[in-house]
VOVEX-814402 format. One line per 5 residues: their letters; for each residue x, y, z of C-alpha. Coordinates in steps of 0.001 Angstrom, whole numbers, always signed. Each point is the difference from the previous one (the first is absolute). Layout:
% residues N
a> X,Y,Z | ...
***
This chain:
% residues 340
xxxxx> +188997,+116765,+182061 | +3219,+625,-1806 | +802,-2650,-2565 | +3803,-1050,-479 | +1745,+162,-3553
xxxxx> +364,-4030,+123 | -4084,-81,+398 | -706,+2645,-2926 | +2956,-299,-2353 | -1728,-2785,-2598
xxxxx> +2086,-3496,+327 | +1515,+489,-3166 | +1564,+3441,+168 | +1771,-1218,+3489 | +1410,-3340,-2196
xxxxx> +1513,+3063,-2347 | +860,+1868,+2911 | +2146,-3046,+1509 | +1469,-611,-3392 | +1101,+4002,-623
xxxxx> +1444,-429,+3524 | +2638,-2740,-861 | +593,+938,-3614 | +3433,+2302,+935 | +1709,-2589,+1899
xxxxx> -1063,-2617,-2926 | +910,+1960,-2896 | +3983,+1040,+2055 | +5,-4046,+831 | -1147,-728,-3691
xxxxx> +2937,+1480,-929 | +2711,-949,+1961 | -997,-3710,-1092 | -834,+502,-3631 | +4229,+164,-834
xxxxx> +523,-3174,-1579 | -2958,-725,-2235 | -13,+4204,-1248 | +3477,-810,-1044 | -623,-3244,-2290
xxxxx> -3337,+2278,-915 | +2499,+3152,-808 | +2159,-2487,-1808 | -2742,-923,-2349 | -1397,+3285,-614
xxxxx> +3852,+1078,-1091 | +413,-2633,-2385 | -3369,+497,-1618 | -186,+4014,+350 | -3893,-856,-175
xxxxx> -2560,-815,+2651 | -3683,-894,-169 | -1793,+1258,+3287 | -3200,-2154,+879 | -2830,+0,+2844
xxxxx> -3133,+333,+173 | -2361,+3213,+2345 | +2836,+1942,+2413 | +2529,-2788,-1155 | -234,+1767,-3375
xxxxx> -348,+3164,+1641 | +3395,-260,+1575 | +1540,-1529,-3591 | -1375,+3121,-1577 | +1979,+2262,+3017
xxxxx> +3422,-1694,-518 | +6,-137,-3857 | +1301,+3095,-164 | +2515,-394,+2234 | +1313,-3108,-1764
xxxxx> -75,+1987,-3412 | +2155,+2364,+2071 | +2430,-2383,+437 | +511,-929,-3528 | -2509,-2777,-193
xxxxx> -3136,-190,-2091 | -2669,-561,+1978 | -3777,-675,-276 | -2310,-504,+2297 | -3171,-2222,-776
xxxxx> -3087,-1223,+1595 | +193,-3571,-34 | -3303,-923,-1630 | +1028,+2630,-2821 | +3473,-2171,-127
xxxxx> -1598,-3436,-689 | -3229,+1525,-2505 | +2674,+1542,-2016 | +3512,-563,+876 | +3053,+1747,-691
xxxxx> +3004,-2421,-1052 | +1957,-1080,+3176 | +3160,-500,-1882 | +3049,+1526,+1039 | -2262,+1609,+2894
xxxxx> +342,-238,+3898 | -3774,-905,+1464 | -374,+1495,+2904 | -3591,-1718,+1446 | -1511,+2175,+3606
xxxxx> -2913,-1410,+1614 | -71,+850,+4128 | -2005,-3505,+84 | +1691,-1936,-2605 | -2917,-1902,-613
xxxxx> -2091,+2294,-2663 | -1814,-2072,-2542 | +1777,+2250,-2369 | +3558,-955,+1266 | -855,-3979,+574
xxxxx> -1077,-52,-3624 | +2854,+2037,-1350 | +2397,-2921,+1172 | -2097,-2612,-1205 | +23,+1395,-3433
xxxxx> +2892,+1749,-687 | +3794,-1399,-13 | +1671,+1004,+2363 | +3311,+1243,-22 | +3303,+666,+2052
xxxxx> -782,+3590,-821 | -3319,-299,+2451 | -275,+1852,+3411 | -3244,+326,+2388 | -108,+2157,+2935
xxxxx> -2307,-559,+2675 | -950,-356,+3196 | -587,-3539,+1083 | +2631,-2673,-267 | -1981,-2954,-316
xxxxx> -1865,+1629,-3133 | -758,-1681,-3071 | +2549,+3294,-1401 | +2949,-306,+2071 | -304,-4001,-650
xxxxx> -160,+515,-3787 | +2909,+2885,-352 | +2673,+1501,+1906 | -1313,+2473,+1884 | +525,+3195,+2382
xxxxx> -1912,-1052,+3244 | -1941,+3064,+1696 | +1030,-253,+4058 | -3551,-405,+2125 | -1891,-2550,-1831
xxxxx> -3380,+249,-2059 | -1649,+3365,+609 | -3606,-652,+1496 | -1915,+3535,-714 | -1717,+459,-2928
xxxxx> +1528,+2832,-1852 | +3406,-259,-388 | +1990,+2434,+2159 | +3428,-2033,+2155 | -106,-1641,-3543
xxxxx> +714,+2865,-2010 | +2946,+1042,+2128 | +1519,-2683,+470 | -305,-955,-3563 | +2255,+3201,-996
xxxxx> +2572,-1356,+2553 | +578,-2775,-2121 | -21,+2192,-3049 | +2856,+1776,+1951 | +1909,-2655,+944
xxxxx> +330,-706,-4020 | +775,+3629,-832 | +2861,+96,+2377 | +1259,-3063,-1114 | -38,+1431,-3941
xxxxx> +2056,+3291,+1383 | -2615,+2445,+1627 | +537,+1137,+3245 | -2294,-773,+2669 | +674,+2523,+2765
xxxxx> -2731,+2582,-305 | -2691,-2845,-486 | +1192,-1960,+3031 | -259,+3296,+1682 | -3726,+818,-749
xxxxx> -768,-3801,+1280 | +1990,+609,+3663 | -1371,+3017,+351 | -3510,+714,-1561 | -1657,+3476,-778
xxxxx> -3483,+1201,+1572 | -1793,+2950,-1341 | -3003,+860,+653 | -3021,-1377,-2471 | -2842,+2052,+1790
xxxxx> +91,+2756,-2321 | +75,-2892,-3079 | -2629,-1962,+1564 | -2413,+3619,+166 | +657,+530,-3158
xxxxx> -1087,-2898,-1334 | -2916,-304,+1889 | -2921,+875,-1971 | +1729,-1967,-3283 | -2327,-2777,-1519
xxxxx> +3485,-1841,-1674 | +3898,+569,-327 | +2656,-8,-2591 | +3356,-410,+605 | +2516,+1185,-1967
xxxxx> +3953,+140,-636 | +3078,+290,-2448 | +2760,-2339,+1197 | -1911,-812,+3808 | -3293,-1663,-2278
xxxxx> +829,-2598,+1176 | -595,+823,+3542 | -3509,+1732,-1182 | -919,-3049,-1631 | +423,-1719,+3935
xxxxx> -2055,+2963,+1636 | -2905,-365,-2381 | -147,-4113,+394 | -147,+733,+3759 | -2328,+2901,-166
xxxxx> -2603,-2106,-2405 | +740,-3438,+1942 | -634,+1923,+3577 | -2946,+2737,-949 | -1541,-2018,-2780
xxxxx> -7,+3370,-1798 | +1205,-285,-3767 | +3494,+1477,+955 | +2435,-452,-3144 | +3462,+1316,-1116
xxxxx> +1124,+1742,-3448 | +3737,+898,-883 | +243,+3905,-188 | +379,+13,-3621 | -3227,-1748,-128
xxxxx> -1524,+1734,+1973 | +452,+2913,-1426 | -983,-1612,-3792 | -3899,+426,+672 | -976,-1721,+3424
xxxxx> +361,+3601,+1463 | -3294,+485,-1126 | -1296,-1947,+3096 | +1595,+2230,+1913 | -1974,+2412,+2977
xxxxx> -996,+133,+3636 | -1254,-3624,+262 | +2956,-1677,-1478 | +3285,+642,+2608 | +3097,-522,-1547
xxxxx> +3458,-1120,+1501 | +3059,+267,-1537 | +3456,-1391,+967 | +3070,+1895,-693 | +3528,-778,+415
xxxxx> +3520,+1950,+56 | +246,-1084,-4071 | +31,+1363,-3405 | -3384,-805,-199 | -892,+2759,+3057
xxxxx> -1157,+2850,-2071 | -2525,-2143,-1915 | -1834,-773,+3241 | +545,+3731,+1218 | -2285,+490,-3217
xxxxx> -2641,-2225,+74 | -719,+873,+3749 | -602,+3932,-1191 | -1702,-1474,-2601 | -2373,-1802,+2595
xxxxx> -178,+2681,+2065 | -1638,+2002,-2693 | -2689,-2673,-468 | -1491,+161,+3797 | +1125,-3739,+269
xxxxx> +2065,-293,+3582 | +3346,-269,-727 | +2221,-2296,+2800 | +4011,+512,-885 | +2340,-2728,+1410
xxxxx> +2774,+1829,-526 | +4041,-1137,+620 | +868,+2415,-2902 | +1393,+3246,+2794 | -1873,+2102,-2506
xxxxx> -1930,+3057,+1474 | -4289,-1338,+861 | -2851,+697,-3169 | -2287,+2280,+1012 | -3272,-1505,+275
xxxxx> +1164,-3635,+667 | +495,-1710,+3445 | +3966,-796,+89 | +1112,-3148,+2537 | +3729,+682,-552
xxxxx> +3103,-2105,+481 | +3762,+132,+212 | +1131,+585,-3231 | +450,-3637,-1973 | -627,-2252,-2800
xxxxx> -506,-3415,-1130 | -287,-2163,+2557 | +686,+2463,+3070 | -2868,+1884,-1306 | -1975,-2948,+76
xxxxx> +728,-1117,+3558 | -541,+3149,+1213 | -3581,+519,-1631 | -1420,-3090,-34 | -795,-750,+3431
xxxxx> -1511,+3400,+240 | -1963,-264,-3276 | -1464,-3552,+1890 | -1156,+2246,+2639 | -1903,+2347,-2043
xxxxx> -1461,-3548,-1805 | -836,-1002,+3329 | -1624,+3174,+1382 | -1406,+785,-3512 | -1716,-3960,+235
xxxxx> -1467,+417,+3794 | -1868,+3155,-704 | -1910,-2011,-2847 | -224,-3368,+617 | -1554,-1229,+3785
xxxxx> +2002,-3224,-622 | +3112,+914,-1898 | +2875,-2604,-457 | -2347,-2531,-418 | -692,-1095,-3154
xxxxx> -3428,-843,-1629 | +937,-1341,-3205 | +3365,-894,-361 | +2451,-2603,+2387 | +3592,+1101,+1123
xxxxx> +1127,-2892,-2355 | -1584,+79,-3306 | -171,-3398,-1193 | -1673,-167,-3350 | +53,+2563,-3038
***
């Protein structure tokens, strides 16, 4: 008897699925209803020229993918986990906070507030309105409510809307992101998902998209419960190379940026180890020999993002169900982590 994909697809891959479905419509409706709080948040980051990016697993992840686009913008930004934040702070003063948790009830964030003055200068983004986060601050409110599947996927996306809504409001223009979100990309990830077949773990890797690695390899390790991680390409290239070979795939993320050619090299460089090499590439340069390339329209920043993210979740996915009998479902962790 022939088995439908609703009676073999684990539980917790279709609760991604359902998520990944919605997450274009959330992230363009995130957007259009973010105006007034990303102004008061552009407002603040102006008059302070400084911002202090904080979250905690892919809410960190997606502070780590937008601090460079803030720097771009003339703002100094950093990008901390949370936990790091309250073991060892930086000063706050004369800073914007800008607080993400999709929940907005991490232990991390609850006890954040309770210990640490708050100031006019504090933002949260997130995705549930009655949170203890958007109660405490004023915050950008993610359309579609609490995401329900484990790894974070809809989350992500929508996330970056937000981000969006407060680089337009600080002078960037929005078009070409807007235009990834209405209408997405689909390549192919067969020839990724071969090549990374017979790999025992995954790095990540990328110049001014590490951000976006540092997503993919949460999902990959949360999903596969393989110890999938993510290293800058400057530090990757100071040593960890040595781990390099067939067994270890590697995927890199490249962008239409200054920071192209850097990636370009440590792919060869890859190449040349046995490793399998996956390129995500929105850069319009010409394929590395050797590596599987999933190109994209040519773009950067954000655009670049929305157009490889969803596709990168789909390799997570796909990489996750040929592993785990029971993917999406986690063993040892909760969607909401309540204690440190």
């Amino acid at each position: 008897m022939t088995s439908t994909m609703e009676t073999t697809r684990p539980a917790g891959l279709i609760a991604i699925d359902r998520e990944m479905a919605r997450q274009h419509a959330d992230a363009l409706a995130s957007y259009d209803s973010a105006k007034k709080t990303a102004e008061a948040i552009a407002a603040s980051l102006k008059k302070n020229g400084r911002v202090l990016l904080l979250g905690m697993g892919g809410s960190h992840a997606v502070g780590r993918a937008v601090e460079p686009l803030y720097r771009a913008r003339g703002i100094d930004a950093i990008a901390l986990p949370l936990s790091e934040q309250l073991g060892q702070p930086l000063s706050l003063e004369g800073r914007t906070v800008l607080m993400t948790s999709q929940s907005g009830e991490s232990a991390e964030v609850v006890r954040w507030f309770n210990e640490t003055r708050r100031g006019l200068d504090t933002f949260g983004l997130t995705l549930e309105a009655g949170s203890f986060l958007a109660r405490a601050a004023p915050s950008l409110i993610g359309a579609g409510g609490t995401e329900l599947a484990f790894a974070a996927t809809r989350s992500l996306t929508v996330s970056f809307a937000l981000h969006l809504a407060v680089l337009a409001a600080l002078g960037e223009d929005p078009a070409a992101s807007l235009a990834a979100l209405a209408s997405p990309e689909t390549p192919s990830i067969d020839a990724a998902l071969a090549a990374l077949d017979g790999v025992a773990s995954v790095v990540t890797s990328g110049r001014r998209l590490q951000g976006l690695a540092e997503a993919l390899a949460l999902g990959l390790t949360e999903l596969s419960r393989r110890p999938c991680f993510s290293l800058e390409g400057g530090q990757l290239r100071h040593g960890p190379m040595e781990m390099l070979g067939p067994a270890i795939g590697v995927i890199l993320f490249k962008g239409r940026d200054g920071t192209a050619g850097l990636v370009t090299a440590m792919a060869v460089s890859a190449v040349a180890t046995g490793a399998p090499v996956v390129i995500f590439d929105a850069s319009g340069e010409e394929p590395v020999a050797g590596a599987v390339t999933i190109g994209f329209n040519q773009a950067s920043g954000l655009a670049a993002i929305f157009a490889m993210l969803p596709v990168a979740q789909r390799l997570m996915i796909a990489f996750a169900d040929a592993r785990v009998e029971n993917a999406g479902t986690p063993l040892r962790s909760t969607k909401i982590t309540r204690s440190e």
